[in-house]
N, CA, C and O atoms as a GROMACS GRO file, in nm:
protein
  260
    1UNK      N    1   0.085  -0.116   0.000
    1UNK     CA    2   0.000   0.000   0.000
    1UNK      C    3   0.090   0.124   0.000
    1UNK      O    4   0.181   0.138   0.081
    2UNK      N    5   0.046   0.244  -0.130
    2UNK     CA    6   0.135   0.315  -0.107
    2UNK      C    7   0.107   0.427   0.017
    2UNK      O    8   0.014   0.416   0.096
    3UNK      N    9   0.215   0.547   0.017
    3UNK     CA   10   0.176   0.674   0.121
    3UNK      C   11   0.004   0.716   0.076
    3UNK      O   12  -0.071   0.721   0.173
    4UNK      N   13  -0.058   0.743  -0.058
    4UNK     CA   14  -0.113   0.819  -0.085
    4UNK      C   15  -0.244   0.737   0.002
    4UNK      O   16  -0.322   0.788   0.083
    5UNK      N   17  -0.234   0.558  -0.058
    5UNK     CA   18  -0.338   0.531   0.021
    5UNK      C   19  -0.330   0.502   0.164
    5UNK      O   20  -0.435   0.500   0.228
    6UNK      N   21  -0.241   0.483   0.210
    6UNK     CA   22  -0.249   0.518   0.376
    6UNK      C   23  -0.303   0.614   0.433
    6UNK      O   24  -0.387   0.599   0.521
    7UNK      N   25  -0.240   0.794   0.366
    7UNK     CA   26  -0.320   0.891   0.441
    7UNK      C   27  -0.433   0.941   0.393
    7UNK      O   28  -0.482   1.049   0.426
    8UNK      N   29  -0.486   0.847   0.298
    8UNK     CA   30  -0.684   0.841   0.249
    8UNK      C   31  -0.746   0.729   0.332
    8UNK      O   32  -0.868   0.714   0.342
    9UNK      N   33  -0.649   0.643   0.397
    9UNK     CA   34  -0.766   0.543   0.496
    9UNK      C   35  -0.748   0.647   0.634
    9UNK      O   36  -0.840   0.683   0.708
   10UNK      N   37  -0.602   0.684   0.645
   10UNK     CA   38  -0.609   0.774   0.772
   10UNK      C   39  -0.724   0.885   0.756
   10UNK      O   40  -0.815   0.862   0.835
   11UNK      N   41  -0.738   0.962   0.703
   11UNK     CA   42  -0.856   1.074   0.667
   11UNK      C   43  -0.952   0.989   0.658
   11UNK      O   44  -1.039   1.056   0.714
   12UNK      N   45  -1.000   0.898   0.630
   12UNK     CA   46  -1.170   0.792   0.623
   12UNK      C   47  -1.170   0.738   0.757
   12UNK      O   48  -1.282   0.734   0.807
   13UNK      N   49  -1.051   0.685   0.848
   13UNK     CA   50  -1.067   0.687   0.977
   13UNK      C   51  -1.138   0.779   1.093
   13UNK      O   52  -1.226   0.752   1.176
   14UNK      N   53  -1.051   0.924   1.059
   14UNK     CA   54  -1.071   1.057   1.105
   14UNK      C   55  -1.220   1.065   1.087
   14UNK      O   56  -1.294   1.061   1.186
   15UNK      N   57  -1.265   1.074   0.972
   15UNK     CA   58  -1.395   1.139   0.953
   15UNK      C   59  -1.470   1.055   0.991
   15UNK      O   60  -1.573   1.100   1.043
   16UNK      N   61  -1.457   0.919   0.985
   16UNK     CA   62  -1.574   0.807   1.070
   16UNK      C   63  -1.581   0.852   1.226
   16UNK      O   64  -1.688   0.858   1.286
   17UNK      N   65  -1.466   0.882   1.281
   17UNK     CA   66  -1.457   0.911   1.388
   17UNK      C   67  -1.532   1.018   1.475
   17UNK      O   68  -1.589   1.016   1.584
   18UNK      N   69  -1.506   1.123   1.365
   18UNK     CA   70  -1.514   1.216   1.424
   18UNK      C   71  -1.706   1.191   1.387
   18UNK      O   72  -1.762   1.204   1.496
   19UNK      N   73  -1.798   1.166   1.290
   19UNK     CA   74  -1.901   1.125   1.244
   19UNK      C   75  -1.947   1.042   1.365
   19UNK      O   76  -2.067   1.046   1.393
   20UNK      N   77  -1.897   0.998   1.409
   20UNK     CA   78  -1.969   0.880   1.497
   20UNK      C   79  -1.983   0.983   1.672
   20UNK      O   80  -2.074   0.982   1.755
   21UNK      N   81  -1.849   1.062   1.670
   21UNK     CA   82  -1.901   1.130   1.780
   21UNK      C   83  -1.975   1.206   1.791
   21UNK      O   84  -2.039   1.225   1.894
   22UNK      N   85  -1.985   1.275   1.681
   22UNK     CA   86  -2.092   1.372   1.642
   22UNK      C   87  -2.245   1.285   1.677
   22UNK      O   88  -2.330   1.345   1.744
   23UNK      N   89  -2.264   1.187   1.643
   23UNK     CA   90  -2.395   1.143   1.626
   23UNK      C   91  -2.400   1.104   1.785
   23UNK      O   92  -2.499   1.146   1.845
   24UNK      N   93  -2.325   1.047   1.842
   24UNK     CA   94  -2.319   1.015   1.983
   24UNK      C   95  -2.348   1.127   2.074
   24UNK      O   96  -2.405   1.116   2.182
   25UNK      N   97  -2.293   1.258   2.010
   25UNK     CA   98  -2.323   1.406   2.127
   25UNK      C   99  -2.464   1.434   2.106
   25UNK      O  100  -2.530   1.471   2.203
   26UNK      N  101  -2.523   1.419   1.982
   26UNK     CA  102  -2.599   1.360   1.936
   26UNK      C  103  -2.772   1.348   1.998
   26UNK      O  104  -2.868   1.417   2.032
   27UNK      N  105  -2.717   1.189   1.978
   27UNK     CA  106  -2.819   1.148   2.078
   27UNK      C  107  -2.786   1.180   2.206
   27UNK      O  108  -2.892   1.185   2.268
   28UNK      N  109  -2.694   1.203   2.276
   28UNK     CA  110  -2.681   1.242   2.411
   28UNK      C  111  -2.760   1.347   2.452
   28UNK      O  112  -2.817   1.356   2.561
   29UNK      N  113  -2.763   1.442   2.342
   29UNK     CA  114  -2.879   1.533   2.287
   29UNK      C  115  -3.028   1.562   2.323
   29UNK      O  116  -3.082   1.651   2.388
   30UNK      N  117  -3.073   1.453   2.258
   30UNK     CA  118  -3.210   1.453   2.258
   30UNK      C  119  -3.240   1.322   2.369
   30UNK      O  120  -3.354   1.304   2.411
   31UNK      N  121  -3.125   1.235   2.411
   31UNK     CA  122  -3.197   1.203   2.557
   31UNK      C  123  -3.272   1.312   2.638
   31UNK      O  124  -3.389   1.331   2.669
   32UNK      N  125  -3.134   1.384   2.663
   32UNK     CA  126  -3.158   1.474   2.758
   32UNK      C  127  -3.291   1.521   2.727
   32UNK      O  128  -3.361   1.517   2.828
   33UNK      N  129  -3.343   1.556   2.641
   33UNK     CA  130  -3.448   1.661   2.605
   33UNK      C  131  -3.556   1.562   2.624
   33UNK      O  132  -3.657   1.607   2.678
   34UNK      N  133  -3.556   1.435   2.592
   34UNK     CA  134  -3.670   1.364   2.609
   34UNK      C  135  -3.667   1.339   2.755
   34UNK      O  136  -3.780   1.307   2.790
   35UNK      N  137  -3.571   1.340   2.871
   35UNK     CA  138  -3.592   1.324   2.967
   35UNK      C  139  -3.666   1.470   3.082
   35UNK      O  140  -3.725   1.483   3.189
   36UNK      N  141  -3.617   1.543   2.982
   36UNK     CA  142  -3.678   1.730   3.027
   36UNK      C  143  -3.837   1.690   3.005
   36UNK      O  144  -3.923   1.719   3.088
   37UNK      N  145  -3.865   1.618   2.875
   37UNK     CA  146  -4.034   1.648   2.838
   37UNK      C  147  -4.114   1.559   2.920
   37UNK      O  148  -4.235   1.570   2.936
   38UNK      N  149  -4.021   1.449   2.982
   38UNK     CA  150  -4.062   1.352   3.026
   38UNK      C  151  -4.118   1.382   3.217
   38UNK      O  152  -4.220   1.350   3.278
   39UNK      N  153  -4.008   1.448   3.254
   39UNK     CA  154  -3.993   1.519   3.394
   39UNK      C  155  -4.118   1.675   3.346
   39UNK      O  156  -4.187   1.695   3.446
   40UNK      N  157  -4.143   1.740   3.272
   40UNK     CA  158  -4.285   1.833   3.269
   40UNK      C  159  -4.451   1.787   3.323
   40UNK      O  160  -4.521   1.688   3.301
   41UNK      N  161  -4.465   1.878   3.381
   41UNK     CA  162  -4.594   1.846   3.430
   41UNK      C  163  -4.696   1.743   3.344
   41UNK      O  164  -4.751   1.634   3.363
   42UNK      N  165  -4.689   1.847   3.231
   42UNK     CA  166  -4.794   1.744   3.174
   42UNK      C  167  -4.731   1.746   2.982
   42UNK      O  168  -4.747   1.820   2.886
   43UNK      N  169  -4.654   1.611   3.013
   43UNK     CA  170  -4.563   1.613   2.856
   43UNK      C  171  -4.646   1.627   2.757
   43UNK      O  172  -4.765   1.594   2.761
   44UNK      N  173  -4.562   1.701   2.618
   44UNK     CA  174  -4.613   1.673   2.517
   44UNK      C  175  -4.597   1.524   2.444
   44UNK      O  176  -4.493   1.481   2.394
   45UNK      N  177  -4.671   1.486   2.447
   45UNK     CA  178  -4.641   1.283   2.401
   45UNK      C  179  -4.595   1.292   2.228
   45UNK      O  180  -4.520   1.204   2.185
   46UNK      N  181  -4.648   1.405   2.129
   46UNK     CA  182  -4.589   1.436   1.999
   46UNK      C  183  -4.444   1.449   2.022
   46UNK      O  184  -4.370   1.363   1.973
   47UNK      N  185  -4.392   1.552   2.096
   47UNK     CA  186  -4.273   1.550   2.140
   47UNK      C  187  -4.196   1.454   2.159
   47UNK      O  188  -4.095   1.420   2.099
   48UNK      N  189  -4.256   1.404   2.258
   48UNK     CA  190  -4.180   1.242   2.299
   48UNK      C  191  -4.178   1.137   2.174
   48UNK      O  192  -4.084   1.060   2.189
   49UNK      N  193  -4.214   1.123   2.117
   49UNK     CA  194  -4.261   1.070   2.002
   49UNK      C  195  -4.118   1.101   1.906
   49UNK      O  196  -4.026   1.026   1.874
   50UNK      N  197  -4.142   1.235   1.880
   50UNK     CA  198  -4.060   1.259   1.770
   50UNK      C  199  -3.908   1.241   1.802
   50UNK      O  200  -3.822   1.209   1.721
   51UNK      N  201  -3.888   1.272   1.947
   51UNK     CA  202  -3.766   1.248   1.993
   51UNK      C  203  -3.708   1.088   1.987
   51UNK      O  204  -3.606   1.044   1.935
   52UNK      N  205  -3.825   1.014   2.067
   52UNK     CA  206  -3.768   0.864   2.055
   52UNK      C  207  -3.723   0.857   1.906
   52UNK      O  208  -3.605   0.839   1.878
   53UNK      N  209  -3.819   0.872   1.812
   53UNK     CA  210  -3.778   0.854   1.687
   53UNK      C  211  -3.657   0.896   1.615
   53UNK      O  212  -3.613   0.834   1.519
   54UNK      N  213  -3.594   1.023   1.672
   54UNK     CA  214  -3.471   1.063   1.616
   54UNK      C  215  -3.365   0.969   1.649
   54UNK      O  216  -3.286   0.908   1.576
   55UNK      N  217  -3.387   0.973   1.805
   55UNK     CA  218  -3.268   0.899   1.872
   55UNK      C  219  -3.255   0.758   1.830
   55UNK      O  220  -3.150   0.696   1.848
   56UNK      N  221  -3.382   0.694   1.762
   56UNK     CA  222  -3.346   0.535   1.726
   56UNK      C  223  -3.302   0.558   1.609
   56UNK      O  224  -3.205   0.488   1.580
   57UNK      N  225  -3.339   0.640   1.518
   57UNK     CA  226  -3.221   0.679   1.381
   57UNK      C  227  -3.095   0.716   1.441
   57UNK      O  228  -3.018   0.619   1.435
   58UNK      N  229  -3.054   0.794   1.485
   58UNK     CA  230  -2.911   0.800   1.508
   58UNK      C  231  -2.858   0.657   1.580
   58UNK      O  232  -2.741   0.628   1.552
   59UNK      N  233  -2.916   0.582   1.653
   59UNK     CA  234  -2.856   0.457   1.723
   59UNK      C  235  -2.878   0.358   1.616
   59UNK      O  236  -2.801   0.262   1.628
   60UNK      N  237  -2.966   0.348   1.504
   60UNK     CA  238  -2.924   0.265   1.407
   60UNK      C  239  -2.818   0.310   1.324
   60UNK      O  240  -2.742   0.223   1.281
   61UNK      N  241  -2.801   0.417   1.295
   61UNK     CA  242  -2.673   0.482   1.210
   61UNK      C  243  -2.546   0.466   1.300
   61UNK      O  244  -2.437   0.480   1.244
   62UNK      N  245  -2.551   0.437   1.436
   62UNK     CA  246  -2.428   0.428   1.458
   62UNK      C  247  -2.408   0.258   1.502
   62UNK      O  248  -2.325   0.208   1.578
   63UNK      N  249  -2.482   0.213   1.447
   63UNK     CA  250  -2.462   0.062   1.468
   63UNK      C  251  -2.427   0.057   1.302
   63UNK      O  252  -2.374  -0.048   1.268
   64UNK      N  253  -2.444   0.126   1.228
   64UNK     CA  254  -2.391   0.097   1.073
   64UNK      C  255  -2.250   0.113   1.045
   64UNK      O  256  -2.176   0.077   0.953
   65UNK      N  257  -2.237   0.169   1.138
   65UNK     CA  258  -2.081   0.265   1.138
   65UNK      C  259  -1.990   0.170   1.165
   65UNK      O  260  -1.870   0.199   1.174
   0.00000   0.00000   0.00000
């Protein structure tokens, strides 16, 4: 393998990396927020809804990864 393709898997490393934390801060994200709507007097359940739903897209995308 030459230099050129070493530092193109190194850069496809990097960017998976850095991609995967991103999605991880992420959902860390919209836990939180679903746990805010969840702790409100009287939740919005659309809310909750749409949130679970984000967060299981990002946790299937980072099981693809």
């Amino acid at each position: 393998m030459g230099r050129a393709n070493l530092a193109n898997d190194d850069r496809s490393t990097q960017m998976e990396s850095t991609h995967e934390s991103a999605l991880q801060t992420k959902h860390e994200g919209l836990d939180r927020r679903l746990k805010a709507e969840l702790n409100r007097p009287s939740p919005d359940l659309t809310k909750i809804q749409t949130l679970k739903k984000m967060k299981l897209r990002i946790k299937e995308e980072l099981q693809h990864i």
